[in-house]
MIVO-414481 format. One record per residue (C-alpha): residue in three letters; x, y, z. Coordinates in Angstrom, 3 decimals, padded with zeros to 6 digits. Example, Ala and Ser with C-alpha at 12.3 -4.5 7.8 and 13.67 -1.06 7.14 Angstrom:
residues 2
<rec><res>ala</res><east>012.300</east><north>-004.500</north><up>007.800</up></rec>
<rec><res>ser</res><east>013.670</east><north>-001.060</north><up>007.140</up></rec>
//
This chain:
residues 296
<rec><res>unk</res><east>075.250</east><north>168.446</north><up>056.628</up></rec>
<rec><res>unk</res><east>071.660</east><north>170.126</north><up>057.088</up></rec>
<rec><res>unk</res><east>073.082</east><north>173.157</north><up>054.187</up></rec>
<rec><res>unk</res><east>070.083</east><north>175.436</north><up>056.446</up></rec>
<rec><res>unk</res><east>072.269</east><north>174.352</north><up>059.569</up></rec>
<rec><res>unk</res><east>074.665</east><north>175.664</north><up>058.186</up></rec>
<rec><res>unk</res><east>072.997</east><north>178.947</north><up>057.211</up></rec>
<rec><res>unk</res><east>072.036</east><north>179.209</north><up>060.850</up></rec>
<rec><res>unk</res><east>075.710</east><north>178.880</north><up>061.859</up></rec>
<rec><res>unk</res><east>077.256</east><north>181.062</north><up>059.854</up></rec>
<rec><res>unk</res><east>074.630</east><north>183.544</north><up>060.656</up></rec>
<rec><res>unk</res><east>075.283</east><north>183.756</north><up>064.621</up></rec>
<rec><res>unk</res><east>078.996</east><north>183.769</north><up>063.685</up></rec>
<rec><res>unk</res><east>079.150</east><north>186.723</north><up>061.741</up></rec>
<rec><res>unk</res><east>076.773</east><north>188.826</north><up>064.377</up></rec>
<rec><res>unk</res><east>078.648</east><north>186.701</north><up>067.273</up></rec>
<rec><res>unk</res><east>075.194</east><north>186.484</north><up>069.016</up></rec>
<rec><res>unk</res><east>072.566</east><north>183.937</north><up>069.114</up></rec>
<rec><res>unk</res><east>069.838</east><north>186.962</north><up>070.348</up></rec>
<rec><res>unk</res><east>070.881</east><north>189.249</north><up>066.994</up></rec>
<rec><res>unk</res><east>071.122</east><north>186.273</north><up>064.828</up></rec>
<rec><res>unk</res><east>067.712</east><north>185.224</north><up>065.939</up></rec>
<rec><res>unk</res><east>066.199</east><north>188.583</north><up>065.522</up></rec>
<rec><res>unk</res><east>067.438</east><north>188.387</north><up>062.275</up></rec>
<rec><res>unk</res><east>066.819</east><north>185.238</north><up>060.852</up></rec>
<rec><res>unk</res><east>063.540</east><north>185.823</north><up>062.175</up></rec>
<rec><res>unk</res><east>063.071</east><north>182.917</north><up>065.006</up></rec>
<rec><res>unk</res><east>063.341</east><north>181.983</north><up>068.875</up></rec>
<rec><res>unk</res><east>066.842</east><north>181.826</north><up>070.061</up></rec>
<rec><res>unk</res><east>066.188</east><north>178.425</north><up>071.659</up></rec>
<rec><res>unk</res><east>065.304</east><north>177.067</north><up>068.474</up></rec>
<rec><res>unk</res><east>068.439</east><north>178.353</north><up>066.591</up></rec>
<rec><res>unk</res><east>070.377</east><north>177.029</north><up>069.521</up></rec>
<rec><res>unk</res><east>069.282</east><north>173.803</north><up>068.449</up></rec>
<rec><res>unk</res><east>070.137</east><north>173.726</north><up>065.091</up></rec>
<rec><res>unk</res><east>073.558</east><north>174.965</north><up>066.086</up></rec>
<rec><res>unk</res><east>073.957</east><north>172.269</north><up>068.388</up></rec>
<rec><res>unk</res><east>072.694</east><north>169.652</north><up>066.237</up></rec>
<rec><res>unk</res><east>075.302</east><north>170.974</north><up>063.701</up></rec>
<rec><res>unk</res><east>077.772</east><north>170.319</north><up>066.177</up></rec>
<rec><res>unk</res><east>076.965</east><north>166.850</north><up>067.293</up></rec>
<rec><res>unk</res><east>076.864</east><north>166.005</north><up>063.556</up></rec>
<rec><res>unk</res><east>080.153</east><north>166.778</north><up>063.149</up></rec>
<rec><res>unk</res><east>081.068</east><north>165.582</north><up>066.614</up></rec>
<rec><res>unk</res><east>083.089</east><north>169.625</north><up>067.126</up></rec>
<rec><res>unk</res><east>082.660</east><north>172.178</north><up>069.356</up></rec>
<rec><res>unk</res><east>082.156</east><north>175.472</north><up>066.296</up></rec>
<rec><res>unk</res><east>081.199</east><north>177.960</north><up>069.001</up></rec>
<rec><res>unk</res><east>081.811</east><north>179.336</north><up>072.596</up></rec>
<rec><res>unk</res><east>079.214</east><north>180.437</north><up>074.144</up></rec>
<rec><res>unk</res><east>079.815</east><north>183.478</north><up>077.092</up></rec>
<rec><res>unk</res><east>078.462</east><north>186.269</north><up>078.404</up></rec>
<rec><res>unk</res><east>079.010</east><north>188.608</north><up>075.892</up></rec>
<rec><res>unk</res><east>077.826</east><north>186.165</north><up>072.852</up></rec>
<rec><res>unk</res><east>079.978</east><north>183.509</north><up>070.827</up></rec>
<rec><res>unk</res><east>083.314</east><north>182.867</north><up>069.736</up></rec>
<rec><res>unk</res><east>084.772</east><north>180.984</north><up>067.512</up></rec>
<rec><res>unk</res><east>086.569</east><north>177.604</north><up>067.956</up></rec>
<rec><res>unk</res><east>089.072</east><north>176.878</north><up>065.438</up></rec>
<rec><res>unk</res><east>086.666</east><north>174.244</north><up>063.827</up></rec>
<rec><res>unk</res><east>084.117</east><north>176.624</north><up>063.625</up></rec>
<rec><res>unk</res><east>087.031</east><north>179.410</north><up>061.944</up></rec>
<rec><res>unk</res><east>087.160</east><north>176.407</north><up>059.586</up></rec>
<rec><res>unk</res><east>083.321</east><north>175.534</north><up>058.949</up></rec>
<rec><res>unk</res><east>082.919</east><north>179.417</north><up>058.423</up></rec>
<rec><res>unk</res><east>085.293</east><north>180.176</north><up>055.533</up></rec>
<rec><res>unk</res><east>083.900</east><north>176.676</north><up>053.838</up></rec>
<rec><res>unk</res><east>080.664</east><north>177.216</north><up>054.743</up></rec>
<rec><res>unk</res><east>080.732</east><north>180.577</north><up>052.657</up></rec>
<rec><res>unk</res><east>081.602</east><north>178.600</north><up>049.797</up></rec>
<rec><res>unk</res><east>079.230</east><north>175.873</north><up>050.022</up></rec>
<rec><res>unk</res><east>076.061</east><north>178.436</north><up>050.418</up></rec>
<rec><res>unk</res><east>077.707</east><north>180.121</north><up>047.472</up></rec>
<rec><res>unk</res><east>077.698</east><north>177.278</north><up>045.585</up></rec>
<rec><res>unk</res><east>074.676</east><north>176.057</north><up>046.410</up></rec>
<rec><res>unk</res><east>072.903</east><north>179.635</north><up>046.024</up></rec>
<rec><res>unk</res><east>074.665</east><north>180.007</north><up>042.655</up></rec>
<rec><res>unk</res><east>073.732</east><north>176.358</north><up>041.464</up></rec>
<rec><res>unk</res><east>069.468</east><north>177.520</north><up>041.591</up></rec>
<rec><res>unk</res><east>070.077</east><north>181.082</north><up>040.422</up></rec>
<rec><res>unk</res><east>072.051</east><north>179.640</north><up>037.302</up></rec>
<rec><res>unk</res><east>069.557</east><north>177.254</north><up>036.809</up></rec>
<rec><res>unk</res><east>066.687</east><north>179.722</north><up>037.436</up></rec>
<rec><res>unk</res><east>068.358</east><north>181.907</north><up>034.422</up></rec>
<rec><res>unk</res><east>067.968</east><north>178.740</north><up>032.075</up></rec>
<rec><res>unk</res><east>064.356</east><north>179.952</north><up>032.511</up></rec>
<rec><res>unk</res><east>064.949</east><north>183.269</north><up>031.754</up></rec>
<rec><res>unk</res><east>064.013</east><north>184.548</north><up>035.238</up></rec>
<rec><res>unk</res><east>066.410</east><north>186.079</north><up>037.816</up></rec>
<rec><res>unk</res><east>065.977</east><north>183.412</north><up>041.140</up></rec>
<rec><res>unk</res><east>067.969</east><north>183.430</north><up>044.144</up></rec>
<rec><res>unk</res><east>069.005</east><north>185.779</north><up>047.048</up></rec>
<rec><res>unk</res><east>072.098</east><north>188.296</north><up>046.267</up></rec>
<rec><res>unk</res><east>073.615</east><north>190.126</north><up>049.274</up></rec>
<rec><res>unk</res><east>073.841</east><north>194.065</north><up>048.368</up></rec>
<rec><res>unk</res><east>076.344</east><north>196.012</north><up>050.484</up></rec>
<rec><res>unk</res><east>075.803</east><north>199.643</north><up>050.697</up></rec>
<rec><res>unk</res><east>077.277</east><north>202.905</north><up>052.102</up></rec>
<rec><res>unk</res><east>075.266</east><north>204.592</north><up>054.660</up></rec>
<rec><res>unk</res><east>074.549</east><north>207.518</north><up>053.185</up></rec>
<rec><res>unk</res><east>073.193</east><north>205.355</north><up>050.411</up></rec>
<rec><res>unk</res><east>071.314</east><north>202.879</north><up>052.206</up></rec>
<rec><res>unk</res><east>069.238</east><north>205.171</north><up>053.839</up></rec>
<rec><res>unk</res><east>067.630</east><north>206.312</north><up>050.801</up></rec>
<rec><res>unk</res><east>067.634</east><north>203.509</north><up>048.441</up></rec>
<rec><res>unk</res><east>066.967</east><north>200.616</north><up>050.506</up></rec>
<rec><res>unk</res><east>063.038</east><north>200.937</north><up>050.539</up></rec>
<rec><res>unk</res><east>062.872</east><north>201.388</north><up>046.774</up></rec>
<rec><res>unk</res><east>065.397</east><north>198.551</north><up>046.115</up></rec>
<rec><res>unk</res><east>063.229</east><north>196.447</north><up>047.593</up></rec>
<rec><res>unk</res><east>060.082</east><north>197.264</north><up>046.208</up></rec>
<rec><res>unk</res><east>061.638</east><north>196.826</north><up>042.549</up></rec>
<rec><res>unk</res><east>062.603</east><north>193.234</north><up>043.840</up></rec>
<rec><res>unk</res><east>059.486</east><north>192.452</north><up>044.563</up></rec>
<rec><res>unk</res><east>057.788</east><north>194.114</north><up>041.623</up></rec>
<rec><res>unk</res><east>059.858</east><north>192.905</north><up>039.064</up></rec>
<rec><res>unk</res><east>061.720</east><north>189.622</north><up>039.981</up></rec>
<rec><res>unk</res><east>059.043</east><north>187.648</north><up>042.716</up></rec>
<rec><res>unk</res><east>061.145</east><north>184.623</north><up>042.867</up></rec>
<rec><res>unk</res><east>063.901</east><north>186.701</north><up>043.807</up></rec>
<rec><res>unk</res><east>065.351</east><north>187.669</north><up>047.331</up></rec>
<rec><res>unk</res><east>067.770</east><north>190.722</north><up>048.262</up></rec>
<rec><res>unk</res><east>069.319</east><north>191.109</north><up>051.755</up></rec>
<rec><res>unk</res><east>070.749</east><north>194.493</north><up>052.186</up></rec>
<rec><res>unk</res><east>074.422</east><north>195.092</north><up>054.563</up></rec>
<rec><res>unk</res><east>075.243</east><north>198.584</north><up>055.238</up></rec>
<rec><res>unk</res><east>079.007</east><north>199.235</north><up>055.771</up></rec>
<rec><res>unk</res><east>081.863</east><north>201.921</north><up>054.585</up></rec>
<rec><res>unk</res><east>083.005</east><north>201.204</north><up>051.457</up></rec>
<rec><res>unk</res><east>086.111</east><north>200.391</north><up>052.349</up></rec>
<rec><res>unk</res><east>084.483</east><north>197.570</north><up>054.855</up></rec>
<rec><res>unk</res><east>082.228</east><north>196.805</north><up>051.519</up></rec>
<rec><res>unk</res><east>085.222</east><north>195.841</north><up>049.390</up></rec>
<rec><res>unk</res><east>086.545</east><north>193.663</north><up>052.044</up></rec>
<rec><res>unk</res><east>083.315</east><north>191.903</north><up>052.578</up></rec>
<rec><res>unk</res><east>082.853</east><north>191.502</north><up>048.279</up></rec>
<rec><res>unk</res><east>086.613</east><north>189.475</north><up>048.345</up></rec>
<rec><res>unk</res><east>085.724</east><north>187.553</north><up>051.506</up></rec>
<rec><res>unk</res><east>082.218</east><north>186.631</north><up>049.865</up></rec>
<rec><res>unk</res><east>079.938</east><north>187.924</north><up>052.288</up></rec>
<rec><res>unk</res><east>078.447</east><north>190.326</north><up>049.905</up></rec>
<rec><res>unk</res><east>077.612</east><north>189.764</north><up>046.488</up></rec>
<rec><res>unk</res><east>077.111</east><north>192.863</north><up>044.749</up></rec>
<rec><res>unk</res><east>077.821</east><north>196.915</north><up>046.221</up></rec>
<rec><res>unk</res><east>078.034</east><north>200.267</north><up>045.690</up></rec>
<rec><res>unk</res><east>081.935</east><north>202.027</north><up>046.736</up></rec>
<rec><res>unk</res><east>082.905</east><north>204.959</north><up>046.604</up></rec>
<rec><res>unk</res><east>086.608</east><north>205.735</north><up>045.045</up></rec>
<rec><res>unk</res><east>087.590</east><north>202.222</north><up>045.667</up></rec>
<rec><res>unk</res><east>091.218</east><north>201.287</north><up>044.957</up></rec>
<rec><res>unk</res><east>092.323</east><north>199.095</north><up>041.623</up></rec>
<rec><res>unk</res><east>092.055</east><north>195.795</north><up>043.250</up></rec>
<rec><res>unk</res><east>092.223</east><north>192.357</north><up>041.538</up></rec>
<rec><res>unk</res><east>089.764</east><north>190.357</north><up>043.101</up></rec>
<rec><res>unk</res><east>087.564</east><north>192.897</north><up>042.239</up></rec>
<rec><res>unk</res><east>085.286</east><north>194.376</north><up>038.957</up></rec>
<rec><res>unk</res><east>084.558</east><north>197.991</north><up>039.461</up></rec>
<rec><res>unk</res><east>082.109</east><north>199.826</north><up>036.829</up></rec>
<rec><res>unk</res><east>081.748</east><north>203.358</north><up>037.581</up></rec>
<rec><res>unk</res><east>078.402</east><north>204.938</north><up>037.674</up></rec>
<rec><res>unk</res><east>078.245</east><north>208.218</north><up>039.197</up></rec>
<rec><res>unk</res><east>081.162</east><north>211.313</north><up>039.137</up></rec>
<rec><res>unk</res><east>080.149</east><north>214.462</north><up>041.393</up></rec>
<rec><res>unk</res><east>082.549</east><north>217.307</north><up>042.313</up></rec>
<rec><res>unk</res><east>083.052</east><north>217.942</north><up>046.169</up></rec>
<rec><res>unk</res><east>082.223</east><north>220.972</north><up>047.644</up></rec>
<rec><res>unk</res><east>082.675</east><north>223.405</north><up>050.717</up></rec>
<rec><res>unk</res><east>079.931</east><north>222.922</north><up>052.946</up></rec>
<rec><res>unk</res><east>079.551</east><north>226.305</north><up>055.920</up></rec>
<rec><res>unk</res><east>077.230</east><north>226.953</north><up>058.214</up></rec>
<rec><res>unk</res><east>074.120</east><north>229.048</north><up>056.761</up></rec>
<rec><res>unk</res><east>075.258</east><north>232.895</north><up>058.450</up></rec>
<rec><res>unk</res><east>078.635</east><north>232.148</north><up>056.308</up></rec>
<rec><res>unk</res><east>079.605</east><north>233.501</north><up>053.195</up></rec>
<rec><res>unk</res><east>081.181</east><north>231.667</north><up>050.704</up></rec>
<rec><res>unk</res><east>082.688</east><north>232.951</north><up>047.156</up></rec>
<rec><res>unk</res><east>081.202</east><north>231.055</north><up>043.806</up></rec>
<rec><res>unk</res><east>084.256</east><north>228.946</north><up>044.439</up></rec>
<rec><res>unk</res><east>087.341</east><north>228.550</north><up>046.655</up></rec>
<rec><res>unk</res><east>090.742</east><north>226.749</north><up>046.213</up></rec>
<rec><res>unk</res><east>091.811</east><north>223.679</north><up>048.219</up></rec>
<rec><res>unk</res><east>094.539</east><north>225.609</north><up>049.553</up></rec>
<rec><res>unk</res><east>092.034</east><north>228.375</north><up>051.148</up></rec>
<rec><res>unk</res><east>089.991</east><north>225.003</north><up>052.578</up></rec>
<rec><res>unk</res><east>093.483</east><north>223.638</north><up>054.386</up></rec>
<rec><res>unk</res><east>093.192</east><north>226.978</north><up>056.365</up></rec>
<rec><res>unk</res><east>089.735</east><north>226.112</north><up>057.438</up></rec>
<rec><res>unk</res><east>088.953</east><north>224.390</north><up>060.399</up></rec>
<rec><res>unk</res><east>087.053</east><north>220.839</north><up>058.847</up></rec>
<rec><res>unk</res><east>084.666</east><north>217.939</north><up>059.770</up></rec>
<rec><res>unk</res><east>085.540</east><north>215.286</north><up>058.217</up></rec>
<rec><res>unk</res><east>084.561</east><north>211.511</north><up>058.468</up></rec>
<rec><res>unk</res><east>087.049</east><north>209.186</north><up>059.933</up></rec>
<rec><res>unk</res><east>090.525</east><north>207.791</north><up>058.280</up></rec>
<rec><res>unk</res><east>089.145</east><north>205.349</north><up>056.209</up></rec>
<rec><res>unk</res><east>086.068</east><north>206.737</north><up>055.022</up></rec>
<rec><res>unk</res><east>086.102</east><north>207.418</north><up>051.125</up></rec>
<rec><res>unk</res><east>085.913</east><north>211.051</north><up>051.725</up></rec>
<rec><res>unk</res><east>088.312</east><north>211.496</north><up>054.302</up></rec>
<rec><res>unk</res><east>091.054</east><north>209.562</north><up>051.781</up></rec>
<rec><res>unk</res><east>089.866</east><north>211.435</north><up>048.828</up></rec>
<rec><res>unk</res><east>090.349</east><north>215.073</north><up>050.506</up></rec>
<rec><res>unk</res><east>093.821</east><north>213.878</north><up>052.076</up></rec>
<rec><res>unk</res><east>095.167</east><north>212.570</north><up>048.514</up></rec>
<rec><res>unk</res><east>094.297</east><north>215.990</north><up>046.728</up></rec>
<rec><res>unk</res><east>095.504</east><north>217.773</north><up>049.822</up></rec>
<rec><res>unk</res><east>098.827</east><north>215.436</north><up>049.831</up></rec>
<rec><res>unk</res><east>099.148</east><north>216.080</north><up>046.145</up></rec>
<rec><res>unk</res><east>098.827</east><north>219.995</north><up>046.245</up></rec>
<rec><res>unk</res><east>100.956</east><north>220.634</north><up>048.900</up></rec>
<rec><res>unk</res><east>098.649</east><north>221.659</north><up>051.827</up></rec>
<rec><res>unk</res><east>097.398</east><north>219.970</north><up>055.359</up></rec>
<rec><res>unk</res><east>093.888</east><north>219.872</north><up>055.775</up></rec>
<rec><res>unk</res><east>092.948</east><north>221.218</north><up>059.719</up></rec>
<rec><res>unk</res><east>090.684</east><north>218.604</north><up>060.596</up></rec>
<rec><res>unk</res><east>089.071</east><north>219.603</north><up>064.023</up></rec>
<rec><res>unk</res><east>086.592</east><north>216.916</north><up>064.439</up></rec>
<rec><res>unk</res><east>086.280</east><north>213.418</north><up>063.366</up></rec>
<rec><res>unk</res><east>082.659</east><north>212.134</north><up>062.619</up></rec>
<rec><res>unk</res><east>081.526</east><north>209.093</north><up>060.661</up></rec>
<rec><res>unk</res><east>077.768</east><north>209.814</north><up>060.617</up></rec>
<rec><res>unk</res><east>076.835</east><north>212.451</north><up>057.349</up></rec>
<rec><res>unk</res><east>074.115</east><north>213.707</north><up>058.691</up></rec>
<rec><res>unk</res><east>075.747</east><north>214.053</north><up>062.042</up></rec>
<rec><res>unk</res><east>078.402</east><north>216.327</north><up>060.131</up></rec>
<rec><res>unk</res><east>075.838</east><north>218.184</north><up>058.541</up></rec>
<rec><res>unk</res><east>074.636</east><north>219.224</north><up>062.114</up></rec>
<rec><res>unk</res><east>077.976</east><north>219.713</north><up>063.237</up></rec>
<rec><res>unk</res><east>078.045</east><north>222.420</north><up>060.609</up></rec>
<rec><res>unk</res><east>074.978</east><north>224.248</north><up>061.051</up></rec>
<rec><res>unk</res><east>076.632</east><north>225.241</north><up>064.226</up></rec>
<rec><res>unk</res><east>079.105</east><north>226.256</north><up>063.397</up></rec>
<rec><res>unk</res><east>081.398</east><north>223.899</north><up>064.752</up></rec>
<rec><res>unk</res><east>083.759</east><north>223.996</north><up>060.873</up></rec>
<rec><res>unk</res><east>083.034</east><north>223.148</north><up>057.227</up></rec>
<rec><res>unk</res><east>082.645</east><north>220.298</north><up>055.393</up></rec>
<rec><res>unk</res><east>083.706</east><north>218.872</north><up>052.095</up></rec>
<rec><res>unk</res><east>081.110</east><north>216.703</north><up>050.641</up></rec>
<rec><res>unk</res><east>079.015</east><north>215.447</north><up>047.530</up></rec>
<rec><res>unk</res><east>075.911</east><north>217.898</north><up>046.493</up></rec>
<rec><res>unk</res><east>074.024</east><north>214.362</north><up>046.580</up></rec>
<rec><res>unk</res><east>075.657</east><north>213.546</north><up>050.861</up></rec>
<rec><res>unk</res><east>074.410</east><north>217.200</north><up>051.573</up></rec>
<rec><res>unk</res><east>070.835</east><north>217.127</north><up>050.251</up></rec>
<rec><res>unk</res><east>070.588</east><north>213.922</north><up>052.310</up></rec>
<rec><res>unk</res><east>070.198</east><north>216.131</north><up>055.503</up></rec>
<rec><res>unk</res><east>067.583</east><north>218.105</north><up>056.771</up></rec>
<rec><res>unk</res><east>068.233</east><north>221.061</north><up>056.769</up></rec>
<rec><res>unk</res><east>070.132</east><north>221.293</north><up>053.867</up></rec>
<rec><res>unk</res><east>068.639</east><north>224.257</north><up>051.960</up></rec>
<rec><res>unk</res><east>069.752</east><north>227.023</north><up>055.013</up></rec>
<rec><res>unk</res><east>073.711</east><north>225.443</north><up>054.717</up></rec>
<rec><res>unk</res><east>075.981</east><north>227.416</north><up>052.399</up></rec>
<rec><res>unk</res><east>078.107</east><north>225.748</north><up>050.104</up></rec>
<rec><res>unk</res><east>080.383</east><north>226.458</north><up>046.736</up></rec>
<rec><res>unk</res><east>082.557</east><north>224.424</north><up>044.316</up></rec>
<rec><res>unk</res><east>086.472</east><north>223.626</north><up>045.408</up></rec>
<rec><res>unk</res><east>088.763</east><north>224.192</north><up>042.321</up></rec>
<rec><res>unk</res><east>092.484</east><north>223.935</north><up>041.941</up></rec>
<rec><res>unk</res><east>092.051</east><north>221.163</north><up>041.803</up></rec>
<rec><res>unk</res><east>088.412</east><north>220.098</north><up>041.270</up></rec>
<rec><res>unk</res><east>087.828</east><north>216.953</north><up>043.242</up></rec>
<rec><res>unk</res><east>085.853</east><north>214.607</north><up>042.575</up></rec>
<rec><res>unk</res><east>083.980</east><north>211.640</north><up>043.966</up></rec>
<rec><res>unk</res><east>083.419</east><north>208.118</north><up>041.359</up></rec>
<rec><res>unk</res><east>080.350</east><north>205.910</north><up>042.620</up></rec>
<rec><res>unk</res><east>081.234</east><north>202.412</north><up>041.793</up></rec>
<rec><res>unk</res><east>079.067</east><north>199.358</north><up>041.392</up></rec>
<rec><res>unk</res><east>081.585</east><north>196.131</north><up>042.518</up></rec>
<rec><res>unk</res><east>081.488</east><north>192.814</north><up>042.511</up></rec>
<rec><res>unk</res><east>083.970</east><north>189.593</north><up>043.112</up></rec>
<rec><res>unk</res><east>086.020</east><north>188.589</north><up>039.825</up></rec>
<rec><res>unk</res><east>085.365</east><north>185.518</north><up>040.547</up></rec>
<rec><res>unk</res><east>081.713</east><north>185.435</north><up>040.465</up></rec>
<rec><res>unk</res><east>079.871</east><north>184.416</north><up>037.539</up></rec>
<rec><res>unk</res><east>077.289</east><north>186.746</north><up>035.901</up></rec>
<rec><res>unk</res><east>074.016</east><north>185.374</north><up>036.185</up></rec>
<rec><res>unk</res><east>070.399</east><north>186.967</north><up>035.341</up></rec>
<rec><res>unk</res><east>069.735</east><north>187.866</north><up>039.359</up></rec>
<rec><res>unk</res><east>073.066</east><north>189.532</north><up>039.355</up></rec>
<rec><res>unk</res><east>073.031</east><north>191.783</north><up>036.135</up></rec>
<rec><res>unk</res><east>069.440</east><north>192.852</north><up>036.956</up></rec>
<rec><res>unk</res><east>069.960</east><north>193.697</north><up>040.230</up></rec>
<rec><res>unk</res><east>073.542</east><north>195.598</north><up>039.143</up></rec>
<rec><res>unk</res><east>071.534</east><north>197.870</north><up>036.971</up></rec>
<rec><res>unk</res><east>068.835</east><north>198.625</north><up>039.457</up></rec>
<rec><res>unk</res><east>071.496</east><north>200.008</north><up>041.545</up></rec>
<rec><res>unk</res><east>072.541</east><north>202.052</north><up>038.748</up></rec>
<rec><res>unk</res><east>069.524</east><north>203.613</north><up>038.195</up></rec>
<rec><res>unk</res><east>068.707</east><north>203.909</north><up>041.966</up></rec>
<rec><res>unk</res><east>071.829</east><north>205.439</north><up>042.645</up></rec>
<rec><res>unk</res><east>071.898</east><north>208.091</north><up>039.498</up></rec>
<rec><res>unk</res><east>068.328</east><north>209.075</north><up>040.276</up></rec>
<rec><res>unk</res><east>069.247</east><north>210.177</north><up>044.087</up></rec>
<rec><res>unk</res><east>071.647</east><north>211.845</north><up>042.948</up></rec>
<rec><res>unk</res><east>069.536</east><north>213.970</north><up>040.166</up></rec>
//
């Protein structure tokens, strides 16, 4: 097998479009409908249905997917360990990232790529961290940033960043220097989804002191929260770091929940089962510094 057929293939898979996986890989849709096919005739199976909404996926292709993971792996980790015998990070590493994250550190993780490791390539995925952790065990991502993941075994988590949440109101309110998370459960909240890492990190304290949180709306965007809150549509419970994100930011009014304090652990994560190479450390500790120097 052609291992950039293959590349190709798993590409319009995971987007489940030839049009997207074209736009992203950067060439004509006929052309990558080629290489598919020629993939196919090769190994004389039928990977992918094509319809009107995009592809799905035969069970040979279900089967050339999960494998063909592990051969790009292997293939991609073959030249970056052989690229650290030279003392120089080579390769491409797949960064996943939350959001709120990605939006201000993708531009400068790049540019540090390119400055200071030229043979090197990053791709950057943008997902919830709980969506991040699934994608580091299934090996679609290499390397991310989580917040408050879960003890998982698959998984090496090195925490990075700790910041206390606090009481976000709209910018006529008036808040106290602090307030207790039993005066926020009588508050009517935005808060992300179920799933998101603040949404389970509020509901655990709450669970744990006693007290329901009212949420009244359900939003997955930050910033979209933030402007749910300047108009005074409820409060939110978020980093200092999440709020300054928005614009905005300076006419909200916020203070400090105590009793308990809660607070939110940034996590840099990546597969037990990868090996450690040059590309990989690097890029873990520009992360680190990336993420700690938003967050100043």
């Amino acid at each position: 097998m052609d291992i950039k057929q293959v590349e190709y293939f798993i590409q319009v898979a995971q987007l489940g479009s030839f049009s997207r996986a074209a736009e992203a890989l950067g060439m004509t849709q006929p052309a990558l409908s080629r290489q598919v096919r020629s993939l196919e005739v090769e190994l004389r199976e039928t990977l992918l249905l094509r319809n009107g909404r995009g592809v799905a996926l035969t069970e040979p292709g279900r089967r050339l997917l999960e494998r063909g993971r592990e051969i790009v792996r292997l293939v991609q980790t073959t030249e970056q360990e052989l690229g650290a015998m030279r003392g120089e990070p080579e390769g491409q590493i797949v960064v996943g990232l939350p959001p709120s994250l990605a939006r201000h550190l993708t531009v400068a993780l790049i540019e540090r790529f390119q400055a200071e490791m030229p043979k090197a390539r990053v791709a950057i995925v943008e997902g919830f961290s709980s969506h991040i952790t699934e994608w580091l065990g299934s090996g679609r991502v290499d390397l991310g940033l989580v917040y408050n993941p879960e003890p998982m075994p698959n998984l090496e988590q090195q925490p990075i960043l700790r910041e206390e949440l606090c009481l976000v109101g709209p910018p006529s309110t008036s808040l106290r220097a602090a307030i207790t998370l039993a005066d926020v459960s009588r508050l009517p909240l935005v808060l992300p989804q179920r799933g998101h890492s603040f949404r389970r990190l509020m509901e655990r304290e709450a669970l744990l002191a006693g007290v329901k949180l009212q949420v009244a709306w359900e939003v997955s965007s930050v910033p979209t929260i933030l402007d749910m809150v300047r108009r005074g549509h409820g409060y939110a419970a978020l980093t200092a770091s999440a709020v300054n994100e928005g614009n905005g930011a300076d006419a909200l009014t916020r203070t400090v929940i105590v009793e308990p304090r809660i607070r939110s652990t940034l996590c840099i994560a990546w597969s037990s089962a990868t090996r450690r190479d040059a590309l990989q450390v690097r890029s873990a500790e520009l992360l680190s510094e990336l993420a700690r120097g938003f967050a100043a």
